[in-house]
C-alpha positions in Angstrom: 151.5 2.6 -22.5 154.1 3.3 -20.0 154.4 7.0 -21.0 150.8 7.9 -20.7 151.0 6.7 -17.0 154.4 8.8 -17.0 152.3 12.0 -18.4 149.5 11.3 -16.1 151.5 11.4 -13.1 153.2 14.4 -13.9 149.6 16.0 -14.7 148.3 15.4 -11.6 151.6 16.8 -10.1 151.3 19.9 -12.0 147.3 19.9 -10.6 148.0 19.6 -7.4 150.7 22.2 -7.2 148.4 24.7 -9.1 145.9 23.7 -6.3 148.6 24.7 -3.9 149.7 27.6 -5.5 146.4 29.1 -5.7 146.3 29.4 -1.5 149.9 30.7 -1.4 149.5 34.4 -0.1 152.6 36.4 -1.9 153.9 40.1 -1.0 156.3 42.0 -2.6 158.3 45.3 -0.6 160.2 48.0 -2.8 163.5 48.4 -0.5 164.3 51.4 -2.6 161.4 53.4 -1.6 161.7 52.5 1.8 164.9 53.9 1.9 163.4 56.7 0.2 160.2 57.5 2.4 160.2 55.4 5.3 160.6 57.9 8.5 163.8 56.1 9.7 165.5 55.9 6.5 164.8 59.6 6.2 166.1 60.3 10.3 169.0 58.2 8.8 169.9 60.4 6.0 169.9 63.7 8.0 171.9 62.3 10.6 174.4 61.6 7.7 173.9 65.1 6.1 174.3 66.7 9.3 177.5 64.9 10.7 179.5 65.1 7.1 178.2 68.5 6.0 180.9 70.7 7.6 183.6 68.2 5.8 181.9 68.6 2.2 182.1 72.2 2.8 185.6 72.4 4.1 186.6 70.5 0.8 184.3 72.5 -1.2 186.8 75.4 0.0 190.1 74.1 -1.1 189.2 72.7 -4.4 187.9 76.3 -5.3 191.0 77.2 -3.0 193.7 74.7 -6.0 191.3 76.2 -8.6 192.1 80.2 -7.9 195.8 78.5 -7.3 195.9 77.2 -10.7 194.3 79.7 -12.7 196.7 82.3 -11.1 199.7 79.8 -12.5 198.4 79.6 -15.7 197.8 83.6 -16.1 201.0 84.4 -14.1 204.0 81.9 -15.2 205.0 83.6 -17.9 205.9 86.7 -16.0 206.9 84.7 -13.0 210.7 83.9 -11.9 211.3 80.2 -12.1 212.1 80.0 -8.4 208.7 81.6 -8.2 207.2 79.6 -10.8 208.1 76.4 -9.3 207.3 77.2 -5.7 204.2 77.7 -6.7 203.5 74.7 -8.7 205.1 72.7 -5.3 202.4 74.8 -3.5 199.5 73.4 -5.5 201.0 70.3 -5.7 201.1 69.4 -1.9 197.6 71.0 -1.6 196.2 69.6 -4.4 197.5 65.7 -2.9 196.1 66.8 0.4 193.0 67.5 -1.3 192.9 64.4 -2.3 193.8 62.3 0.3 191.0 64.4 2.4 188.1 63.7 0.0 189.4 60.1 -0.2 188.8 59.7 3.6 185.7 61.8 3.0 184.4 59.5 1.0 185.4 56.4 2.7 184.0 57.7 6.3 180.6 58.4 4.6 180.4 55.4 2.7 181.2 53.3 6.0 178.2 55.4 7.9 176.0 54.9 5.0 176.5 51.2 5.3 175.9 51.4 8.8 172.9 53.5 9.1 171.6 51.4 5.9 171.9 47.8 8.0 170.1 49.4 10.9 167.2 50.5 8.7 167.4 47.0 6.8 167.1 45.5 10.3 163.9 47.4 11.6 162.5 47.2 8.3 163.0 43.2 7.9 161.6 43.0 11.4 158.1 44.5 10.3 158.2 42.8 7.0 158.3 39.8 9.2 155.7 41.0 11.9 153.5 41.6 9.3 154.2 38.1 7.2 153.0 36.6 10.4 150.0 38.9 11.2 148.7 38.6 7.8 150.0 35.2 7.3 151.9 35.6 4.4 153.9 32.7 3.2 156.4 34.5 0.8 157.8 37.9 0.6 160.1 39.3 -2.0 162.3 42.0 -2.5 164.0 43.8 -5.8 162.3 41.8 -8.2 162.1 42.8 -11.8 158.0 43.0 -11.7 155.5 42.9 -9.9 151.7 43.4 -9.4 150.7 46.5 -7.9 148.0 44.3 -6.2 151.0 42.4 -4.4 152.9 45.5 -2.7 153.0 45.7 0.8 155.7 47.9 1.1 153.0 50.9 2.4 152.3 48.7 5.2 155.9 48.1 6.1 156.5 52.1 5.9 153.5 52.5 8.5 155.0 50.0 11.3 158.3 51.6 10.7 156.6 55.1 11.1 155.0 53.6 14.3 157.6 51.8 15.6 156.9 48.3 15.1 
């Protein structure tokens, strides 16, 4: 007797809740394609592109630069005197570890800007995600879920107050 009361109770729990989930107003943003087509995001990425492009090209230059320097030591060495031989593999070794060190800076510099100019589009972006919870009167939002209902995607809405500067 005492577990049908038990199962009863937790019916009616169950009921209610469904009764309270049915009014809960749920939206769902795709951060990825904000990042990919929200105006900002895009401003962002250019910004980056133009500010590290003339890097990337200069170490562009001096890996073709070791490349020419190796395939001339490969084809050469064997008519080359060792003196010569060996100043030239010092030669690409001191440019090929400056190489190195360069496009590790490279990438470190670009990864730190990326973060940067990522946080500041996260920022605008959670700030009309949240004007728009509260204008539409939302009560959940969710981001980078595994699925969702097309019918639940607001993340067109948040890409048009981030195009108008909301």
């Amino acid at each position: 007797m005492k577990a049908k009361f038990v199962v009863a109770g937790l019916l009616s729990v169950l009921l209610a809740a469904g009764a309270a989930a049915a009014d809960l107003k749920v939206g769902y943003v795709n951060t990825q394609r904000i990042f990919r087509d929200a105006p900002i995001a895009v401003k962002a990425a250019n910004r980056l592109q133009a500010e590290f492009s003339k890097r990337e090209q200069e170490l562009q230059q001096t890996a073709k630069k070791l490349q020419g320097l190796q395939e001339n030591l490969e084809k050469n060495a064997p008519t080359m005197s060792e003196s010569e031989r060996r100043a030239k593999e010092r030669e690409f070794g001191e440019l090929s570890r400056e190489f190195q060190r360069r496009q590790r800076e490279f990438r470190e510099d670009l990864n730190l800007r990326q973060n940067e100019e990522n946080a500041a589009v996260i920022e605008k972006a959670n700030k009309a995600i949240k004007q728009i919870a509260e204008t539409d009167k939302f009560d959940l939002i969710l981001q980078d879920v595994v699925w969702v209902s097309p019918r639940l995607d607001i993340t067109e809405q948040v890409i048009k107050a981030l195009a108008e500067g909301k």
